[in-house]
N, C-alpha and C positions, 0 to 999 in steps of 0.2 A: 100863860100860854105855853104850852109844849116845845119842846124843842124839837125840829127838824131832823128827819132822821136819813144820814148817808147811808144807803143799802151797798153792800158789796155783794152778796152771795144767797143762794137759799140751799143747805143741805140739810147732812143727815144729823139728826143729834149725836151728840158728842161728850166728852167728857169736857168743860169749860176750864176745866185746870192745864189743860195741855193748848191752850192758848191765853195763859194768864199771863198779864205785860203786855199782850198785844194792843196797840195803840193804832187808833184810824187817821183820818184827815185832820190838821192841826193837832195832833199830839190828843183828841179826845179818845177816849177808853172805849173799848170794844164790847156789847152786850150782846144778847142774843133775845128775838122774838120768837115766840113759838106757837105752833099750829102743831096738833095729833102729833106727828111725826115728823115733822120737817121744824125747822130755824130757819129764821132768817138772820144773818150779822149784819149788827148795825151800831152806827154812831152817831151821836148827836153833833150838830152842826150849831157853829153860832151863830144869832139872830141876822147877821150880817150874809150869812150864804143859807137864806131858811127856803129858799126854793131853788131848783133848776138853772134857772135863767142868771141868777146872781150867781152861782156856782161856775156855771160856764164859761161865765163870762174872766173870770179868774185865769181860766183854760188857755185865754188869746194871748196872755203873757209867757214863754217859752220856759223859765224858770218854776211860773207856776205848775203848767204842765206835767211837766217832767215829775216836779215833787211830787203831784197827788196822784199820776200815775203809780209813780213809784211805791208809794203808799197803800194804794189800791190793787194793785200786784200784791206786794208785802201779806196782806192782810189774808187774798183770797189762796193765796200761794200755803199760806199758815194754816189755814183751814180747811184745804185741798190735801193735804199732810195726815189730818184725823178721820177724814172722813168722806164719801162721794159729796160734791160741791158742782152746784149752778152756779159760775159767774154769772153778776149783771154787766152792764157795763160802764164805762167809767161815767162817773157824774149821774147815777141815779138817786134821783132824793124825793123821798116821801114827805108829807107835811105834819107827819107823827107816826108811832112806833104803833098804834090807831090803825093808821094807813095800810100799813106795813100786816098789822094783823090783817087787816080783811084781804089784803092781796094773797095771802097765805091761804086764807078761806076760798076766795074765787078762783087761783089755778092750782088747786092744792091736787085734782089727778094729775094736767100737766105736769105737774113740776114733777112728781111721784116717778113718771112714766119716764120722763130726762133723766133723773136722776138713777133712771134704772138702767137706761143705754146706755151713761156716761161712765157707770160705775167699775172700775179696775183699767178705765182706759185716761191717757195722755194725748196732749196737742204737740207734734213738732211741725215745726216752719220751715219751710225753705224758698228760699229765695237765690234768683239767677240774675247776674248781670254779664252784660255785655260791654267791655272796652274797646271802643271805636277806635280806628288804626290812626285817625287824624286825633284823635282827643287833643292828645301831650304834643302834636306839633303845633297847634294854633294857627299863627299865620301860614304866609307858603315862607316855603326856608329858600336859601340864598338861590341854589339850583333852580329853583320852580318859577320863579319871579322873572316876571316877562320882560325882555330885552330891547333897548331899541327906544326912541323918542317920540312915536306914533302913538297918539292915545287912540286911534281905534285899533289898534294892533294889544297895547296896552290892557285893553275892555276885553278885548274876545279873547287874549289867555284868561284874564281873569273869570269871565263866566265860565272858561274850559274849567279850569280849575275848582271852582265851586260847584260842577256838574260832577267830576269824577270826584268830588269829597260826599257829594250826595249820595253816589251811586256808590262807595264805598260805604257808607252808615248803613244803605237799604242792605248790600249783602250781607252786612256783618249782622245784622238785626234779623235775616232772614236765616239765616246759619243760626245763630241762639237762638231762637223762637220752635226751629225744629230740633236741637238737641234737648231742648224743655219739654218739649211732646217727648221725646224719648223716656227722660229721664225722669217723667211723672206717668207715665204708663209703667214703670217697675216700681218708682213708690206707690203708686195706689194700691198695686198690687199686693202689696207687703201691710196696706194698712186697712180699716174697720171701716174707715169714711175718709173724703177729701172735703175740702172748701178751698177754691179759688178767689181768691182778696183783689185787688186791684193795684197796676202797681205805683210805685211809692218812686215820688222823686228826689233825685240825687241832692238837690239842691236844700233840700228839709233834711235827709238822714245821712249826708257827707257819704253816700254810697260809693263803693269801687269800681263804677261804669254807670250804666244804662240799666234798670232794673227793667228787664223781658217776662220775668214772670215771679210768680207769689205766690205761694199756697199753704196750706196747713192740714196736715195728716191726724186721722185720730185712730190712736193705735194702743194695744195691749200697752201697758205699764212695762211689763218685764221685755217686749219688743222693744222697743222705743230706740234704744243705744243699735239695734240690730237696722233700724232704717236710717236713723243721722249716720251710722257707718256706710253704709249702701251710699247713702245719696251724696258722701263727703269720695268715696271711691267714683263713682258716676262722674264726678267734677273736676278729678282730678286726671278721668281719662279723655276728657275734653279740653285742650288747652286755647279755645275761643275763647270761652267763659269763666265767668266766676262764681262760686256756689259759696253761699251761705245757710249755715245751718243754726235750726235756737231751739229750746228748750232744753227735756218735757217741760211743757206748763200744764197748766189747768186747764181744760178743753174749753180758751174762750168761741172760739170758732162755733162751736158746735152743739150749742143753747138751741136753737131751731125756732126762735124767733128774738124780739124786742121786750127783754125784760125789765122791768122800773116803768110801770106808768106811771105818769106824773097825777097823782091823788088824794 
């Protein structure tokens, strides 16, 4: 039986020498499938992760995660270098290089026509959080802390006070939320396409507040440094918030649908 095939990408052919060493998921070797004009990169999987669901499940361990991302970046990152490149997304796996051909065969205008939008263009991220004015105090501090031996005296400071800690997040959440609209009406403006992500909590990516918004810009190649500069000056004339900026990467965002059937 065949071995399993991790799919990363479908582009343009390439020269395979300008990705020689390049290693996929668990250290296997990177080969390429081909249809007319398009590749797909792919790797073989051990019998152990030979479908989807055993692969994913890998995923639920943080460590795991991290590495095959990381490797799945690595790989499509490598190959976005030589030539216009579809990511898939993480953890697509076909059930042979078989598969893999006929998916080539069946969206072989799709991909063509992706691969025609995407091509000379990059993905940057940006990301806004908000640091809540109560964050870093936690309790109420000495000052705040209700006086006196009346517990219903006791109760109603402390709802006072857990009301004005609410009413302080909702401002501070409503203040970022519209410097966000600001400051993604002058990046879209500067870029080819948007996609809005969803956002991402602090408690998974040790973020520096309250992430208010997410997005991912697909822009010229040669612009790219021209909007993470904008959008890092935008952040820095906002002192509510906090702006995060990443890439260029690969234009995961901006595939225009769900690539890697499972087949």
């Amino acid at each position: 039986m065949s071995a399993a095939s991790y799919t990363y990408a479908v582009a343009r052919p390439f020269d395979p020498t300008r990705a020689a060493g390049l290693v996929g998921v668990d250290g296997a070797a990177i080969h390429l499938v081909r249809h007319q004009d398009l590749v797909a990169v792919v790797s073989p999987l051990a019998p152990a992760d030979a479908d989807e669901t055993a692969l994913r499940a890998r995923l639920e361990t943080l460590a795991e995660l991290e590495a095959i991302a990381r490797t799945h970046h690595r790989v499509v990152a490598a190959v976005a270098a030589c030539t216009p490149t579809l990511p898939f997304r993480l953890a697509t796996v076909h059930r042979s290089d078989d598969r893999v051909a006929q998916l080539l065969r069946r969206e072989y205008r799709r991909f063509r026509e992706t691969l025609d939008r995407l091509a000379g263009s990059v993905e940057v991220g940006v990301k806004i959080y908000v640091q809540h004015a109560d964050a870093s105090a936690g309790a109420m501090s000495v000052a705040e802390r209700p006086r006196g031996s009346g517990s219903a005296r006791v109760g109603r400071d402390y709802l006072r006070y857990r009301r004005e800690q609410r009413d302080r997040r909702q401002h501070a959440w409503r203040r970022a939320t519209a410097a966000a609209e600001q400051m993604d009406a002058v990046l879209a403006g500067l870029a080819i396409d948007r996609r809005q992500h969803r956002t991402q909590s602090a408690e998974l990516f040790a973020a520096p507040g309250e992430n208010v918004f997410n997005a991912a810009y697909l822009v010229d190649a040669g612009h790219a440094e021209e909007l993470a500069a904008r959008a890092r000056r935008l952040g820095a004339e906002n002192p509510h918030v906090t702006i995060e900026v990443t890439g260029p990467w690969p234009p995961y965002s901006f595939t225009g649908s769900e690539h890697g059937e499972r087949t």
